[in-house]
N, CA and C of each residue as an Amber inpcrd file, in Angstrom:
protein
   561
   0.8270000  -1.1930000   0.0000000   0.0000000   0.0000000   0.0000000
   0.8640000   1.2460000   0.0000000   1.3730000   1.5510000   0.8230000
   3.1780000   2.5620000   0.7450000   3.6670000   2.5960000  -0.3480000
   3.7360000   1.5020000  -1.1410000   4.8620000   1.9270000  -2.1760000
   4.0140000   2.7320000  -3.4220000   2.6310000   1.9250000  -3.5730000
   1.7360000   3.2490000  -4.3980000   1.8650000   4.5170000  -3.5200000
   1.5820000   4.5440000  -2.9020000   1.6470000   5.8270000  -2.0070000
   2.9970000   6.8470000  -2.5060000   3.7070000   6.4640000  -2.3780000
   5.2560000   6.2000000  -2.3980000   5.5580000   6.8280000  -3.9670000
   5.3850000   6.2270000  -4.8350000   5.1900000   6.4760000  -6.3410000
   4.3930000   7.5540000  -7.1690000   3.2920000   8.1110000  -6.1640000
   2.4840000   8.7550000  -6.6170000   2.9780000  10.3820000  -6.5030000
   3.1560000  10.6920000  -7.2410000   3.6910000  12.5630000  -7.3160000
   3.0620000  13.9950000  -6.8530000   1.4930000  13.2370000  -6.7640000
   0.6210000  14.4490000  -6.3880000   0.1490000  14.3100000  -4.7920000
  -0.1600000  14.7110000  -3.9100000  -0.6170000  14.6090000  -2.3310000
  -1.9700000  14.3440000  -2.8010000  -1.9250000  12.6050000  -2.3510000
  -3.5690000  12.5970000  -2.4050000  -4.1150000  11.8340000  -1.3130000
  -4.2150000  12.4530000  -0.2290000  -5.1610000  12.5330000   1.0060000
  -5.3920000  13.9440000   1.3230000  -6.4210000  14.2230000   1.8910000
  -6.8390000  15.2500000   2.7430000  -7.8490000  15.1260000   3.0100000
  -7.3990000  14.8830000   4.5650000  -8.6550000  14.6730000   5.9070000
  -9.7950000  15.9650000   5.7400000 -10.6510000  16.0990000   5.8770000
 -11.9870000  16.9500000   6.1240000 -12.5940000  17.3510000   7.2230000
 -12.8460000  18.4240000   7.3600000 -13.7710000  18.5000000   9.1580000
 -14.4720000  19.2470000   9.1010000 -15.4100000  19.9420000   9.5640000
 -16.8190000  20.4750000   9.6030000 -17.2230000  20.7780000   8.3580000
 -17.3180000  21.9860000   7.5100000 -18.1560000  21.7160000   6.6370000
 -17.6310000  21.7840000   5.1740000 -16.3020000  21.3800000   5.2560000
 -15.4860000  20.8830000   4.2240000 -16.0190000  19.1210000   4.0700000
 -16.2910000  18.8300000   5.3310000 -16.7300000  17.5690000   5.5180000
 -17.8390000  17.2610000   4.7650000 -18.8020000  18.0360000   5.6210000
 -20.2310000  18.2090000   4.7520000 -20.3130000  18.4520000   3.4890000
 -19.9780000  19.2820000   2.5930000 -19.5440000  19.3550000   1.3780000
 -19.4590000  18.3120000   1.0840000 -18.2560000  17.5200000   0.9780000
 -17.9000000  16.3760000   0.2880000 -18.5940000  15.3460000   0.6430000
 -19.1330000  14.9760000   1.7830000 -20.9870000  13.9380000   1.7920000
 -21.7190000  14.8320000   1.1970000 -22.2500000  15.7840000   0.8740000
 -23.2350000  15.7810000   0.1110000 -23.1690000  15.4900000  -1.2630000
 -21.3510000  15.9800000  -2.1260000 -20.9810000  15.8280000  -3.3150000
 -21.0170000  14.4160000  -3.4190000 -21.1840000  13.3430000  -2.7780000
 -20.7800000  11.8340000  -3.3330000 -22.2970000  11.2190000  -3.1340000
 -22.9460000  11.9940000  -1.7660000 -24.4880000  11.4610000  -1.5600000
 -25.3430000  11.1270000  -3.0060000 -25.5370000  12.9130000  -3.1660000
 -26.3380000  13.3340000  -3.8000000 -25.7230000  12.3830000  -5.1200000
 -24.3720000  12.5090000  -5.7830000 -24.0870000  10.8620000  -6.8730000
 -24.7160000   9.8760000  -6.6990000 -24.8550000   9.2770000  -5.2210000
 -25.2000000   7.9310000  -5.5240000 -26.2880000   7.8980000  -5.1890000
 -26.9610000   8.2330000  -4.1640000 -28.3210000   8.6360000  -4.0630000
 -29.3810000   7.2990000  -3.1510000 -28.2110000   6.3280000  -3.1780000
 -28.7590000   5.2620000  -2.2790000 -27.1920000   4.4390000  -1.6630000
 -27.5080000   3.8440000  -0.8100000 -26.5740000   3.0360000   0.3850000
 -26.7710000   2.1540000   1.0700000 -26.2240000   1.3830000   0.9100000
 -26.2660000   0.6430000   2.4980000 -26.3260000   0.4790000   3.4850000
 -27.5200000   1.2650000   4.5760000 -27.3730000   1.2370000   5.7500000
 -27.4250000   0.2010000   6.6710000 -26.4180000   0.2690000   7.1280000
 -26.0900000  -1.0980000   8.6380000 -26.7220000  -0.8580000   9.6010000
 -27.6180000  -1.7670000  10.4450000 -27.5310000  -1.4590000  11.6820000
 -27.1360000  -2.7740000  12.7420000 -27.1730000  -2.6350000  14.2980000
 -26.3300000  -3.6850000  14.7320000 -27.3320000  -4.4990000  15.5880000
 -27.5960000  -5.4680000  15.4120000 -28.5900000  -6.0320000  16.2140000
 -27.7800000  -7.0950000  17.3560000 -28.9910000  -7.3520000  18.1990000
 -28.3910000  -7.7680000  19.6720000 -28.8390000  -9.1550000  19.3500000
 -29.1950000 -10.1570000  18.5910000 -29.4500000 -11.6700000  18.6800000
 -28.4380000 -12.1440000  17.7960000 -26.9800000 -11.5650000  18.4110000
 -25.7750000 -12.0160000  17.8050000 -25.0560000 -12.2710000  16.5070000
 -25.9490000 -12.0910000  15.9250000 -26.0610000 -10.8820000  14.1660000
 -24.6190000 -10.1980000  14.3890000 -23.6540000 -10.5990000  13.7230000
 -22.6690000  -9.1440000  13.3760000 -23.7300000  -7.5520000  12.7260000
 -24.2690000  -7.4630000  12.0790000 -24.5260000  -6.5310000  11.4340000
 -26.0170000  -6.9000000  10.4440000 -26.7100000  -5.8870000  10.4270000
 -27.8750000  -5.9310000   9.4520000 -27.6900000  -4.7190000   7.8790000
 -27.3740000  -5.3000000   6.8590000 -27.4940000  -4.3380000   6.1320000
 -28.5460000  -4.4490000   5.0240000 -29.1830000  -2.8860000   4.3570000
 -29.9230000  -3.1950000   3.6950000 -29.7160000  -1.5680000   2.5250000
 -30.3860000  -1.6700000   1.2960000 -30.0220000  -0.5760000   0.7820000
 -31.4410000   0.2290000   0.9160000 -30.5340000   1.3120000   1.1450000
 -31.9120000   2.6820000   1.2140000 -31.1720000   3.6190000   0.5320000
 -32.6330000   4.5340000  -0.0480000 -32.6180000   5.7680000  -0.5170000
 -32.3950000   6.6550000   0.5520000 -31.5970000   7.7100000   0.1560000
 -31.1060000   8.7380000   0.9370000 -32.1680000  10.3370000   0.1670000
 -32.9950000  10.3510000   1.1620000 -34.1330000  11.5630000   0.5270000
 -33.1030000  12.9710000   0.4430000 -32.4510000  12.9280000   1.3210000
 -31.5970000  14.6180000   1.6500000 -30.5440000  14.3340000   2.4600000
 -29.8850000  15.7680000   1.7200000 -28.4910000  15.7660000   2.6120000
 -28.7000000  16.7730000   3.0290000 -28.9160000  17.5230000   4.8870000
 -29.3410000  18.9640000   4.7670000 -27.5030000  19.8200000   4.8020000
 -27.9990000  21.1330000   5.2960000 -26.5420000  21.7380000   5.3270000
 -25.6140000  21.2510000   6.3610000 -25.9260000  21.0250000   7.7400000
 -25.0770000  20.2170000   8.7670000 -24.6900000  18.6130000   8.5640000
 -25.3030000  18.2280000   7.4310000 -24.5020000  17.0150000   7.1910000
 -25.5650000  15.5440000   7.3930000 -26.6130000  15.8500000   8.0170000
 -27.6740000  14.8920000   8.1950000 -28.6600000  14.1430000   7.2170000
 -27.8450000  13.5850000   7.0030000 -29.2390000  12.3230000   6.0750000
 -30.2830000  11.7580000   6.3350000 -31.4670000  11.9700000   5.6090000
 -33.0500000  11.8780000   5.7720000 -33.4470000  10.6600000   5.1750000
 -33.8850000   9.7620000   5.2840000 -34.4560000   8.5420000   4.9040000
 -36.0810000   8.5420000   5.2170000 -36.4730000   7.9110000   4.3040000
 -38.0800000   7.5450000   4.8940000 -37.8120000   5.8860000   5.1660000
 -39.1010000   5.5160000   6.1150000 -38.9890000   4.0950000   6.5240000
 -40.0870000   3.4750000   6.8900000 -40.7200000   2.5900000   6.9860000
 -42.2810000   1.7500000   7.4320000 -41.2630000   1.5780000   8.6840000
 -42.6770000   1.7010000   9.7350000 -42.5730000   1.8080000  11.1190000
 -42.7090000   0.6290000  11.9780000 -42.8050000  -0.4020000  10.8880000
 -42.7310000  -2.0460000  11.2420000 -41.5560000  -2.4330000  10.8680000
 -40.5300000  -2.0670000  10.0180000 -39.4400000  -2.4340000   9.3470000
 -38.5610000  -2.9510000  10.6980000 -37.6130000  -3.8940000   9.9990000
 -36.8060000  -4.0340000  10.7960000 -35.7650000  -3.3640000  11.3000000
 -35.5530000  -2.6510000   9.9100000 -34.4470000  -1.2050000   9.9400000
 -34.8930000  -0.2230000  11.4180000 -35.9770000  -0.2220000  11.7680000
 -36.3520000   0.3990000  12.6580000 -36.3130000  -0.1790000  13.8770000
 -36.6550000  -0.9710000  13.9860000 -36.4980000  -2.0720000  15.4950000
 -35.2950000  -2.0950000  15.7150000 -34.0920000  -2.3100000  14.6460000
 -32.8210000  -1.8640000  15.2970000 -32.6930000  -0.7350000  15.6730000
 -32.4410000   0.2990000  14.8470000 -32.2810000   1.6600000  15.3210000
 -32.6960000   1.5950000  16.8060000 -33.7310000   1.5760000  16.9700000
 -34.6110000   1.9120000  18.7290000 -33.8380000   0.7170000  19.5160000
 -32.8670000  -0.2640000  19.1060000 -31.9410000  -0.9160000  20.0400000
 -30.9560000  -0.6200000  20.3710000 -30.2660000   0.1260000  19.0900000
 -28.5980000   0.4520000  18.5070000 -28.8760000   1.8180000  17.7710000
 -28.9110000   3.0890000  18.1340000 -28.7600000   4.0240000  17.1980000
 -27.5950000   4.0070000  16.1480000 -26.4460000   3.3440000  16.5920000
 -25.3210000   3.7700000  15.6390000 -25.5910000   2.7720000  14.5150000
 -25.1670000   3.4950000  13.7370000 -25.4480000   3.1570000  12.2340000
 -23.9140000   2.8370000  11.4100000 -24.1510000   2.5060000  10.1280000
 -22.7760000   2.4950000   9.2280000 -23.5220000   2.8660000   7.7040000
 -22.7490000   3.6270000   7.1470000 -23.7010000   3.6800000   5.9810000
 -22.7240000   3.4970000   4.5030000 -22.6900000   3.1700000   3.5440000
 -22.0570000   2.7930000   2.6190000 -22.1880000   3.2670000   0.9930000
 -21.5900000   4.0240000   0.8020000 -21.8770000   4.5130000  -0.7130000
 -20.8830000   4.3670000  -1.5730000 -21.4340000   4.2130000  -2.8560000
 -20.4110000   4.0490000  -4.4880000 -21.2730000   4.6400000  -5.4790000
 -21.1060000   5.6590000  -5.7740000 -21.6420000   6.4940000  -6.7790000
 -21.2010000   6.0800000  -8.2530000 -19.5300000   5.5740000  -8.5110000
 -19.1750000   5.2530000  -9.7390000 -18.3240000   3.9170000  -9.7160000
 -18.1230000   3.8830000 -10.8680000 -17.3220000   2.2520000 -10.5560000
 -16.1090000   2.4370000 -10.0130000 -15.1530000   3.7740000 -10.2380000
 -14.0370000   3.8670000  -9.6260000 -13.6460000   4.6710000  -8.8180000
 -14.6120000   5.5900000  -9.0090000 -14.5340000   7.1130000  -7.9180000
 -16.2200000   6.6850000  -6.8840000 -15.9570000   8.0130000  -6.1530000
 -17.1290000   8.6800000  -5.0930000 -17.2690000   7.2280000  -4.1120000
 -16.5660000   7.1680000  -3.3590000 -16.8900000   6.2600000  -2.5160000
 -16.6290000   6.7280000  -0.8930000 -17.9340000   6.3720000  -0.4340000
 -17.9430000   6.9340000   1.5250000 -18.3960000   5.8720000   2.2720000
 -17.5930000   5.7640000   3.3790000 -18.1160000   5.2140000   4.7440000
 -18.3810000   6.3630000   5.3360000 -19.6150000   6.6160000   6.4090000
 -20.0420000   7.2220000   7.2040000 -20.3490000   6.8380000   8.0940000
 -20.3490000   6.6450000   9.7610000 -20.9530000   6.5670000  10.7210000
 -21.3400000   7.2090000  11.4300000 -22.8080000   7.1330000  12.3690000
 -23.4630000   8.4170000  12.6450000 -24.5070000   7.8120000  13.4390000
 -25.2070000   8.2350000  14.3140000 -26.1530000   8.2940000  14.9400000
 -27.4340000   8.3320000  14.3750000 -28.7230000   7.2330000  14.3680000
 -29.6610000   7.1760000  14.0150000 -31.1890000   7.9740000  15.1250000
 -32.0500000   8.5680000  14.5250000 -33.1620000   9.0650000  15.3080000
 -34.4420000   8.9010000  14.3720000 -35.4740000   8.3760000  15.1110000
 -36.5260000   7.9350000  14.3270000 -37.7470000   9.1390000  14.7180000
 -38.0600000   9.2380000  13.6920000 -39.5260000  10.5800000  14.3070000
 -40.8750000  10.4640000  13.0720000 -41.6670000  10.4380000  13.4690000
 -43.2200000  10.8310000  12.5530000 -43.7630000  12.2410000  12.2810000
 -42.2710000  12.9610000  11.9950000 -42.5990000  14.4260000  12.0720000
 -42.9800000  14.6280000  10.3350000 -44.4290000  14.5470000  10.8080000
 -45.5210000  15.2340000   9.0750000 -44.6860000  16.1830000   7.9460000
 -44.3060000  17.2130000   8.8860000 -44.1050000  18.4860000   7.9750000
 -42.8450000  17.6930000   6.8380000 -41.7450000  17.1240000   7.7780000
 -40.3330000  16.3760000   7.2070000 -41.1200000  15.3000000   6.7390000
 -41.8080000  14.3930000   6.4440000 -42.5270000  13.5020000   5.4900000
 -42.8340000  14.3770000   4.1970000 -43.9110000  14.8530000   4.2830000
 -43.9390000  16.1000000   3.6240000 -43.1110000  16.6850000   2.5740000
 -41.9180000  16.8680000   3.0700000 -40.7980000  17.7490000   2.3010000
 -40.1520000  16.2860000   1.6350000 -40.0960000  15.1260000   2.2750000
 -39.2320000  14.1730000   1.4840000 -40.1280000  13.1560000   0.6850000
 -41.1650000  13.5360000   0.6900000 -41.9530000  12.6890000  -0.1730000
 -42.1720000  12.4420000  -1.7240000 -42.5020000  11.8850000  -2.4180000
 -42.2280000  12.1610000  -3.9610000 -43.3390000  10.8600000  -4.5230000
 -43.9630000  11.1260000  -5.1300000 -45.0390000  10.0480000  -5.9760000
 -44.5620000   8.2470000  -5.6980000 -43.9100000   8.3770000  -5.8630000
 -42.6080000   6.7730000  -6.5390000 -42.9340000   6.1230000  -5.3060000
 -42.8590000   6.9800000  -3.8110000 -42.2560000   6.4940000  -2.8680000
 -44.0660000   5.5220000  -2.0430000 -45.1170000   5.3610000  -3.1980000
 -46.1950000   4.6160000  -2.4240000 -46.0520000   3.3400000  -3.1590000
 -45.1550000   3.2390000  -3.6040000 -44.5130000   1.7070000  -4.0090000
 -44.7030000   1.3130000  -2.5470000 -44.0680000   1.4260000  -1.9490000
 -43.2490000   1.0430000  -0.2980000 -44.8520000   1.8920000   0.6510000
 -44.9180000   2.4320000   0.2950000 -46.0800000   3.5340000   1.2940000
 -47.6740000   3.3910000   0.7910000 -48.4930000   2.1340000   1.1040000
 -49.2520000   2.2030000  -0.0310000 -50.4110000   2.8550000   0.1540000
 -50.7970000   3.9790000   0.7230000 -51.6720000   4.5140000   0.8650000
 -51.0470000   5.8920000   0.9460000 -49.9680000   6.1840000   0.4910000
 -49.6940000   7.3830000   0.1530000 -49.1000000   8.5180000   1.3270000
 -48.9440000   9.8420000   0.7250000 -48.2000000  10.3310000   2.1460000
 -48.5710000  10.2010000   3.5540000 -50.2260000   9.9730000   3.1630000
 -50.4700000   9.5820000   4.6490000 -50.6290000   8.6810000   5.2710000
 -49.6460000   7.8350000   4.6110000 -49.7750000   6.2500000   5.2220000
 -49.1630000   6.7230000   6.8110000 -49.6280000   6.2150000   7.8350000
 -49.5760000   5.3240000   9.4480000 -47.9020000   5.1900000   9.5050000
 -47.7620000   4.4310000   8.2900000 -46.3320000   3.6910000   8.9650000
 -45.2790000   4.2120000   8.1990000 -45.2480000   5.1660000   8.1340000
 -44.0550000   6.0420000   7.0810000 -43.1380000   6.6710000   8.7080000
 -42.0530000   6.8640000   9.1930000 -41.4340000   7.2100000   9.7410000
 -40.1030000   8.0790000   9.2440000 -39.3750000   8.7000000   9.7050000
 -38.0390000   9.4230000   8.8670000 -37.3770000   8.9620000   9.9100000
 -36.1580000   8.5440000   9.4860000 -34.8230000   8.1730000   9.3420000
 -33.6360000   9.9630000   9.8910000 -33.3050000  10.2950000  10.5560000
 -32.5420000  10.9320000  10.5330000 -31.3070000  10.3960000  11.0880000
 -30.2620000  10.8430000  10.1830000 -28.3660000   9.7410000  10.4730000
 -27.7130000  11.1280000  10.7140000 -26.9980000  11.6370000  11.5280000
 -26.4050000  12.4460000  12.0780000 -24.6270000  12.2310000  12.1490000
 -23.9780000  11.9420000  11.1260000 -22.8240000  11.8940000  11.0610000
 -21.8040000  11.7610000  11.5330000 -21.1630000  11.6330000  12.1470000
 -20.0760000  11.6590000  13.1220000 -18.8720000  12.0560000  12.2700000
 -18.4740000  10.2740000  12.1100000 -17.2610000  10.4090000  11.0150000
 -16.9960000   9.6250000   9.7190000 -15.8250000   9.7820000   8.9970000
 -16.5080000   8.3840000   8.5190000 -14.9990000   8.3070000   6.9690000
 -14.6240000   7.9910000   6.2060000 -13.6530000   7.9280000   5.2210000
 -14.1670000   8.2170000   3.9500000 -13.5600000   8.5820000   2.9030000
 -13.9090000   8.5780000   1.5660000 -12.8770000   8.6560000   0.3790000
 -13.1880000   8.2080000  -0.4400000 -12.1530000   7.9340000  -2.0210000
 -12.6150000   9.1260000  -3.0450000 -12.0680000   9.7010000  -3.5890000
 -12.3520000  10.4850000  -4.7740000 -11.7010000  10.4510000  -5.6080000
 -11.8460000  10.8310000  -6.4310000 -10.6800000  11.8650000  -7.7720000
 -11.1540000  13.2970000  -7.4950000  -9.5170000  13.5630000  -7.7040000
  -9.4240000  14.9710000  -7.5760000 -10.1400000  16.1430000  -8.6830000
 -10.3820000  15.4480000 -10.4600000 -10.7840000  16.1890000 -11.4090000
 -11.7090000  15.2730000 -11.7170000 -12.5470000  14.4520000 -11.3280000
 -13.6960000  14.2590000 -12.1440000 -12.9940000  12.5100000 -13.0190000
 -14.0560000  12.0120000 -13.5570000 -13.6010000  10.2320000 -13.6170000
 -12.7500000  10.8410000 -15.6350000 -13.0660000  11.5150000 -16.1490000
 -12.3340000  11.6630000 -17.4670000 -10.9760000  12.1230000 -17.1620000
 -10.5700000  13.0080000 -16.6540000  -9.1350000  13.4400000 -15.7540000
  -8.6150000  11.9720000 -15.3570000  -9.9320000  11.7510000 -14.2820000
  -8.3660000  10.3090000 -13.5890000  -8.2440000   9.1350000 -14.3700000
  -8.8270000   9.0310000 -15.5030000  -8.8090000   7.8450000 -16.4230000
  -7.4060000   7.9830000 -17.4830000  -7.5630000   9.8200000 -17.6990000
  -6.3580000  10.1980000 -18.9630000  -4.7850000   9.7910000 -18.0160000
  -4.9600000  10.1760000 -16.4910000  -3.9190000  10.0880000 -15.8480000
  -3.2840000   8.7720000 -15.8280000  -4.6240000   7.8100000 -15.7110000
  -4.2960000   6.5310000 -15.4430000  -3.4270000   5.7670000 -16.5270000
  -4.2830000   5.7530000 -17.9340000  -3.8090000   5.7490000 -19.3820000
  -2.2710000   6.1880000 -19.5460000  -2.3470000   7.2810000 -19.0600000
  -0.6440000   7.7360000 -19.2080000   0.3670000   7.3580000 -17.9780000
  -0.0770000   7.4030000 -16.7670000   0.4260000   6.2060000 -15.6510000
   1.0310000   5.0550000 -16.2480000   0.1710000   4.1030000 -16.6820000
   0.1970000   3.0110000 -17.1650000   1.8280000   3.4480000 -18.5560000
   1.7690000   4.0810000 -19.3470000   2.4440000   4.2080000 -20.7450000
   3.7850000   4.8040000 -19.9560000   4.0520000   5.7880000 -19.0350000
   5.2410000   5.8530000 -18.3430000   5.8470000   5.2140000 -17.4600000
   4.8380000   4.5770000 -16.7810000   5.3750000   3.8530000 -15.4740000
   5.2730000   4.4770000 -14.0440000   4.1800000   5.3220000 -14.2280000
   3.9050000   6.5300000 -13.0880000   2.5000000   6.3530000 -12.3140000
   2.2000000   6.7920000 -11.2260000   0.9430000   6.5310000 -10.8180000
   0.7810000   7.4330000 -10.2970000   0.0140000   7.6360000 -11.6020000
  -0.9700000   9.0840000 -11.9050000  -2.6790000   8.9410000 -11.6990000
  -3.2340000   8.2350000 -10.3400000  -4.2320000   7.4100000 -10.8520000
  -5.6660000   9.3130000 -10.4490000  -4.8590000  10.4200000  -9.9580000
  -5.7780000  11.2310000  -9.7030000  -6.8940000  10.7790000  -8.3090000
  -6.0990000  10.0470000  -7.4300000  -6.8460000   9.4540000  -6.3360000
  -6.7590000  10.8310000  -5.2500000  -7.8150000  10.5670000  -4.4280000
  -7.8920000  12.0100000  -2.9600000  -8.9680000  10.7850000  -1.9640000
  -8.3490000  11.2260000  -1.0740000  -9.0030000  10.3460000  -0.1370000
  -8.5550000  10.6560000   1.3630000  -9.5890000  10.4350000   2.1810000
  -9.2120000  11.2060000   3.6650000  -9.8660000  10.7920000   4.5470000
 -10.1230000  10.9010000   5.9690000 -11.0730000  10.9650000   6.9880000
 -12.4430000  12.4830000   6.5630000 -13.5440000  12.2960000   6.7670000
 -14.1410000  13.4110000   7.5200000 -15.1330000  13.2300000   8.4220000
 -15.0080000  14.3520000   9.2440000 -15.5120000  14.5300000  10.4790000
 -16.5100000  15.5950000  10.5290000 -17.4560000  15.3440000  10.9230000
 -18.6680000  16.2810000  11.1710000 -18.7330000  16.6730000  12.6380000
 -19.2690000  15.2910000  12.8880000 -19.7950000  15.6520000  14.4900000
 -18.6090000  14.9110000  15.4740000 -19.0760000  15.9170000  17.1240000
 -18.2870000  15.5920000  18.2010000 -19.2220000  14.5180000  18.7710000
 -18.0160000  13.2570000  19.0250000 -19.1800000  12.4340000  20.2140000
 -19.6730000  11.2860000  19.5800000 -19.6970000  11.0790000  17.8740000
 -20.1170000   9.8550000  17.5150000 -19.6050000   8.8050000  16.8660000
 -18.2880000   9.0000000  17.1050000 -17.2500000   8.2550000  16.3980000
 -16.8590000   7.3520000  17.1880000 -17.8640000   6.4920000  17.3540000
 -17.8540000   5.1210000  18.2030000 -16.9620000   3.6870000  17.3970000
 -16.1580000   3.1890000  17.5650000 -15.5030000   2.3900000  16.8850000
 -16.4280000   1.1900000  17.1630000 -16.6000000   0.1260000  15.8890000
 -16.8210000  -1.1010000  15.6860000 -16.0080000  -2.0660000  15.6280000
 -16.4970000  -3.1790000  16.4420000 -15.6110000  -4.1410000  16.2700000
 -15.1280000  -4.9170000  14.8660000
């Protein structure tokens, strides 16, 4: 891992923290637009994961989900708030781990704002279905992969990497940190 490191000519890490942080979750969110959220259950389950849509990224960094209020996604949460969440926007770029604190609420107005036609697939009686709940994930911390110019940049780099013998792959990648207090390590 060092010796790419090692080889590579341009500085490509840089850690993130408040809303340099935020920024760059919303730039990879809003790409992929759905994830993997983990949660941790207590009947000796390592981990529950499942993919959800991510409705919003607001400005402090908090991701909005809608959810049925029978789900299982939810019965964890109300056991284990901490969460893990998982995104890949492209095949070689935009990639985030996030971990963060989960809070469940039936607040109308935030249904409301994240709602959209599509979503009575899952909701079948519509915004005012009973069992629609929101999802709020509150960030802590969490890693991410980028390119520095966009996937046509790090492909030309790569192409010519490859033809010199250089590794030029246009990689950036770092820690970021939002919040104080939720950067609970997993086993």
């Amino acid at each position: 891992m060092d010796s790419i490191n090692r080889n590579q000519p341009e500085k490509n890490r840089e850690h993130l923290q408040g809303q340099a942080a935020v920024e760059k979750i919303k730039e990879i969110v809003n790409r992929a637009e759905n994830c993997f959220f983990c949660t941790y259950v207590t009947d000796g389950a390592s981990s529950a994961a499942r993919p959800m849509n991510v409705r919003q990224v607001d400005d402090r960094g908090n991701l909005w989900f809608l959810s049925p209020s029978d789900s299982h996604t939810n019965e964890q949460v109300r056991h284990d708030p901490d969460v893990d969440l998982y995104f890949q926007a492209s095949k070689h770029s935009d990639f985030l781990h996030l971990h963060g604190h989960a809070t469940l609420s039936t607040d109308r107005a935030k249904i409301k704002e994240l709602w959209e036609p599509l979503l009575k697939t899952w909701f079948t009686e519509g915004i005012d279905d009973p069992r629609i709940t929101v999802i709020k994930v509150t960030p802590g911390d969490g890693y991410y992969w980028d390119t520095k110019h966009g996937s046509a940049v790090a492909g030309i780099k790569m192409m010519v990497g490859a033809m010199v013998g250089k590794t030029l792959d246009d990689s950036i990648e770092g820690r970021v940190e939002v919040g104080a207090g939720i950067n609970r390590p997993r086993p």
